[in-house]
C-alpha positions in Angstrom: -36.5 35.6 -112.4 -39.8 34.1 -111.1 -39.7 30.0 -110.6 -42.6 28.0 -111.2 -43.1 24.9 -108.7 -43.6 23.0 -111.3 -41.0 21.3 -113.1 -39.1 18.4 -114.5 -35.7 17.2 -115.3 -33.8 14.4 -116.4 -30.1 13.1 -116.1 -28.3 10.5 -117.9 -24.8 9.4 -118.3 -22.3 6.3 -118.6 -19.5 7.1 -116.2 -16.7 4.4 -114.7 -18.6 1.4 -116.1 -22.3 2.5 -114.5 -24.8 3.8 -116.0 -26.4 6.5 -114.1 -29.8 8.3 -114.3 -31.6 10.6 -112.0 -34.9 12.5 -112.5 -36.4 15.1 -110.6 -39.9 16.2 -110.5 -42.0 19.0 -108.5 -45.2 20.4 -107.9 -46.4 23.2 -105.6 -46.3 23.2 -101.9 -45.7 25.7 -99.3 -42.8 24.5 -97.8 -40.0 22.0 -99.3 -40.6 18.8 -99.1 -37.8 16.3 -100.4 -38.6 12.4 -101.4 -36.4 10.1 -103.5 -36.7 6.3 -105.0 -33.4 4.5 -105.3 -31.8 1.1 -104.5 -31.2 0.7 -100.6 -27.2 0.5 -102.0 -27.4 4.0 -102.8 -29.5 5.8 -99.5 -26.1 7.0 -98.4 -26.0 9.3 -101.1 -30.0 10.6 -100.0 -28.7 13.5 -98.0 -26.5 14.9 -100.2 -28.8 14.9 -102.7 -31.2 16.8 -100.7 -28.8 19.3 -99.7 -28.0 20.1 -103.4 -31.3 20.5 -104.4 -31.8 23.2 -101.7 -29.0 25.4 -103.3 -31.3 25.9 -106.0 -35.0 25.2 -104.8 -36.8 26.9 -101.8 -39.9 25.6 -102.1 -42.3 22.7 -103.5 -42.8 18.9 -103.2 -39.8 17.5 -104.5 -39.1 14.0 -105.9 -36.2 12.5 -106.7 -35.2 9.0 -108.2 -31.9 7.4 -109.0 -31.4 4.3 -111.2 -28.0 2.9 -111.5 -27.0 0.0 -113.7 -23.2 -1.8 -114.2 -22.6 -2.1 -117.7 -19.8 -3.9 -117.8 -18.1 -6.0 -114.8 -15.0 -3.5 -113.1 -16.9 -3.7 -110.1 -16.4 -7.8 -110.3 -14.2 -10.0 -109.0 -13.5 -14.0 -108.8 -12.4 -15.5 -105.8 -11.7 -19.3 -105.8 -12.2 -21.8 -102.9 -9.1 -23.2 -102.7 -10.0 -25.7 -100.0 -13.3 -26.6 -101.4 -11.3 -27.5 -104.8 -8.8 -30.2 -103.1 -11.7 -31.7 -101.1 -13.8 -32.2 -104.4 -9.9 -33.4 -106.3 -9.5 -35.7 -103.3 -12.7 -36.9 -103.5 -12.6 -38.0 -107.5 -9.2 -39.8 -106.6 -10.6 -41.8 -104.1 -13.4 -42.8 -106.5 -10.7 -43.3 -109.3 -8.8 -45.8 -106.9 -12.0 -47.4 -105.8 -13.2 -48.1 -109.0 -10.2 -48.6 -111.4 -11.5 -45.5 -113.6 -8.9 -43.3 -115.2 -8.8 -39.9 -112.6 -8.4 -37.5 -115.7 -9.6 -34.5 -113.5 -8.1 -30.9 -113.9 -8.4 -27.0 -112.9 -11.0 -26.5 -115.3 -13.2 -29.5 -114.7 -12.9 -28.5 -110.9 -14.0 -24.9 -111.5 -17.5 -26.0 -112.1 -18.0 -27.8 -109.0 -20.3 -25.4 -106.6 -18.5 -23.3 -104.8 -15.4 -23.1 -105.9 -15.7 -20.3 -107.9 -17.8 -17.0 -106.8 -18.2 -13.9 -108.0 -17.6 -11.1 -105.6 -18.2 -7.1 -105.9 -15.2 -4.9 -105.3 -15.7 -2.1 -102.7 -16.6 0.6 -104.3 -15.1 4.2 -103.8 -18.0 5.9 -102.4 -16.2 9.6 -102.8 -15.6 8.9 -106.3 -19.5 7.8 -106.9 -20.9 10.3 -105.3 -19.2 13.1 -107.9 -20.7 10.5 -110.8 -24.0 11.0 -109.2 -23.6 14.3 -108.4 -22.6 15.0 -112.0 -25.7 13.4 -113.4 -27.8 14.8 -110.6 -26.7 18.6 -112.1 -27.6 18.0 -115.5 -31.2 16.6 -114.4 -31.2 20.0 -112.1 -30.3 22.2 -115.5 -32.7 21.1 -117.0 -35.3 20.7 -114.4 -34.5 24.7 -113.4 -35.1 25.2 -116.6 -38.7 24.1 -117.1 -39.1 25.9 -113.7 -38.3 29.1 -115.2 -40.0 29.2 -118.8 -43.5 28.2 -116.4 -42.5 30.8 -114.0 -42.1 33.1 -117.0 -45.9 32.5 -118.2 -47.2 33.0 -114.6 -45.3 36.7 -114.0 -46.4 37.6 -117.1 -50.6 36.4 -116.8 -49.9 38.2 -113.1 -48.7 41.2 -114.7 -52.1 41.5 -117.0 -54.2 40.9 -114.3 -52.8 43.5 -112.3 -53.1 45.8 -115.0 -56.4 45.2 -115.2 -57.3 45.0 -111.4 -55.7 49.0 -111.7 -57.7 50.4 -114.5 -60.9 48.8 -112.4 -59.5 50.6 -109.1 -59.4 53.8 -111.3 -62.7 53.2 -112.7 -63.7 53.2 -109.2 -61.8 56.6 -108.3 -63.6 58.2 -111.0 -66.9 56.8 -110.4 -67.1 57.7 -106.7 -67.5 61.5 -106.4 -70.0 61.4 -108.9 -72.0 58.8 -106.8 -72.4 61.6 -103.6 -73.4 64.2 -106.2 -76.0 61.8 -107.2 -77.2 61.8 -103.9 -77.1 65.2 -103.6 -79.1 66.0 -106.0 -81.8 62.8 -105.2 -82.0 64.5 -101.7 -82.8 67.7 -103.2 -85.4 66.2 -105.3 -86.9 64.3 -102.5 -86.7 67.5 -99.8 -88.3 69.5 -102.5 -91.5 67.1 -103.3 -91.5 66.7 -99.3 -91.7 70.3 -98.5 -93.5 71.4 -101.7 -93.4 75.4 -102.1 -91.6 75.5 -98.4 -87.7 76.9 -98.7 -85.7 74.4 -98.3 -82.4 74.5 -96.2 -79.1 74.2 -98.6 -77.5 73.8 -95.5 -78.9 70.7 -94.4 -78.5 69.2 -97.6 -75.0 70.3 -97.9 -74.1 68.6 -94.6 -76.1 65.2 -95.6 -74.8 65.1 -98.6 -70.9 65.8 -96.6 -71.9 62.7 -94.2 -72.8 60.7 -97.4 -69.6 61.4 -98.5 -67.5 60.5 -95.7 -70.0 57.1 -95.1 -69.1 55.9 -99.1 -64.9 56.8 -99.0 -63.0 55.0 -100.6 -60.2 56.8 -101.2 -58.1 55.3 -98.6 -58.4 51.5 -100.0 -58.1 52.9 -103.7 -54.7 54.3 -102.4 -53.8 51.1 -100.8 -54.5 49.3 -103.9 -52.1 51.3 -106.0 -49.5 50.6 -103.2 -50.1 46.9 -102.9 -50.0 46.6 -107.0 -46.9 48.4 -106.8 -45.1 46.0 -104.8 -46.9 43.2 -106.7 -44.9 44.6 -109.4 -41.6 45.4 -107.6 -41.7 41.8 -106.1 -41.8 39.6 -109.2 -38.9 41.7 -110.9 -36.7 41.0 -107.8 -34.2 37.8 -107.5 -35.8 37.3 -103.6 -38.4 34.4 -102.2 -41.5 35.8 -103.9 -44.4 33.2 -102.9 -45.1 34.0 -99.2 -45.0 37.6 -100.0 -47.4 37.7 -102.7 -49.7 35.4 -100.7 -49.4 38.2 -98.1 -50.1 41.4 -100.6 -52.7 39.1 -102.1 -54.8 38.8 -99.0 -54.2 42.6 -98.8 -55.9 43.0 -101.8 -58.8 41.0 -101.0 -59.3 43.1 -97.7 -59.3 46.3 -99.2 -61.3 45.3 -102.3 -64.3 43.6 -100.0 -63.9 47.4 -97.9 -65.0 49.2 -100.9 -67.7 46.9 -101.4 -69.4 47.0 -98.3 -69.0 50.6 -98.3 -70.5 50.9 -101.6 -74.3 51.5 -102.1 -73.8 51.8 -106.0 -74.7 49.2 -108.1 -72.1 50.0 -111.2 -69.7 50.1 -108.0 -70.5 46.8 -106.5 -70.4 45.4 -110.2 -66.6 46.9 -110.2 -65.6 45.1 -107.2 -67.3 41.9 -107.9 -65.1 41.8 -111.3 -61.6 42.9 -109.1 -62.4 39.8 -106.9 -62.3 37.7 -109.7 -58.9 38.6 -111.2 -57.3 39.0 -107.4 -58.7 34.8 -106.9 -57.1 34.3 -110.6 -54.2 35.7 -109.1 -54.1 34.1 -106.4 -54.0 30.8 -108.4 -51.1 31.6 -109.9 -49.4 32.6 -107.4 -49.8 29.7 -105.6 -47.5 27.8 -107.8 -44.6 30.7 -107.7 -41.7 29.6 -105.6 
């Protein structure tokens, strides 16, 4: 299946108390490249994230970002000051003696007094949040793997029609070219015979410029070479390996051998051929460029 670098997924789920979402965007690059946004709380979990998005993605510019929330308070706990409460109690009785007033202070009243009660966060289990995250983090991959593969879908198959097209130009070309150096041959005959008016004129000769001609204009080789690189075009996106350097490889190789025909060419209907193969190979090469 081909992967588009493109994509986007999103995670979401309430697990032990927190809620929990991650999303995960890409676009095209020719390496992978990892970034992520999440609380500084949670950077422990940054590598492991990483590493579980290269199971599944080989290349592109990857972002990531986590957002967790407590929605209720598990994670919470009170812890009172007992010494700070009997220095505030102690306190109040001495005023109550002092003054005469009626010391009517208990547990609750005390409770208020800054300090005495604070709320602390538990410690939490790191193991045990990491397979929340990671849960969450697999759903946002489904679905971002997912999107990855309907674009990668549309790009094999815009590829595929190009190609086709690029080959029915490449035979255009195959059946164009011999009838170019008869052309000549018979110009050269023309032009011999207005030269040398009523003067016999040597088949010979014009046999062998018409064979050099030939051999100058040949583009038989790079028409061969075509078929072959199209072929493993073909071969390359219905295979389950690493497709993008490869086609940016066979790509170039069909540039190179397209531009040889055209500098070899001296036809204009030729030249007009190659000039319309060089446009789909850069449309192809487009594409390509976002195929993992």
């Amino acid at each position: 299946m081909v992967y588009s670098m493109t994509g986007y997924g999103k995670g979401n789920a309430v697990l032990d108390g927190k809620d929990i979402t991650v999303e995960i965007k890409s676009v095209n690059h020719r390496y992978f490249e990892y970034s992520s946004r999440m609380s500084r709380a949670y950077r422990a979990f940054d590598d492991k994230i990483k590493k579980e998005l290269q199971t599944k993605i080989q290349r592109g510019k990857v972002e990531v970002s986590l957002m967790i929330r407590n929605v209720d308070q598990r994670d919470m706990r009170i812890e009172a000051d007992t010494a700070l409460a009997k220095s505030y109690y102690d306190a109040l009785c001495e005023i109550a003696r002092a003054t005469g007033a009626a010391n009517n202070v208990d547990a609750v009243a005390l409770s208020k007094y800054d300090g005495v009660l604070t709320p602390v966060k538990n410690e939490e289990d790191a193991d045990k949040l990491w397979r929340d995250i990671n849960s969450v983090l697999h759903i946002a991959m489904d679905e971002f793997i997912a999107m990855r593969a309907a674009e990668g879908e549309k790009l094999r198959r815009d590829v595929l029609s190009r190609l086709e097209t690029v080959e029915k130009m490449v035979e255009k070309i195959e059946r164009d070219a011999p009838l170019r150096v008869a052309e000549y041959q018979d110009k050269l005959y023309k032009k011999l015979q207005t030269i040398l008016e009523d003067k016999q004129i040597d088949e010979r000769r014009i046999l062998t410029e018409a064979a050099i001609f030939a051999d100058r204009v040949a583009v038989d080789e790079e028409t061969i070479r075509l078929h072959s690189h199209i072929a493993q075009y073909r071969a390359i996106l219905d295979s389950d390996e690493a497709r993008g350097r490869k086609l940016d490889f066979l790509t170039q190789e069909l540039n190179r051998e397209t531009n040889t025909i055209g500098s070899k060419s001296n036809d204009l209907g030729i030249t007009n051929t190659v000039v319309r193969i060089k446009a789909e190979i850069e449309k192809i090469r487009e594409q390509i460029q976002n195929i993992e």
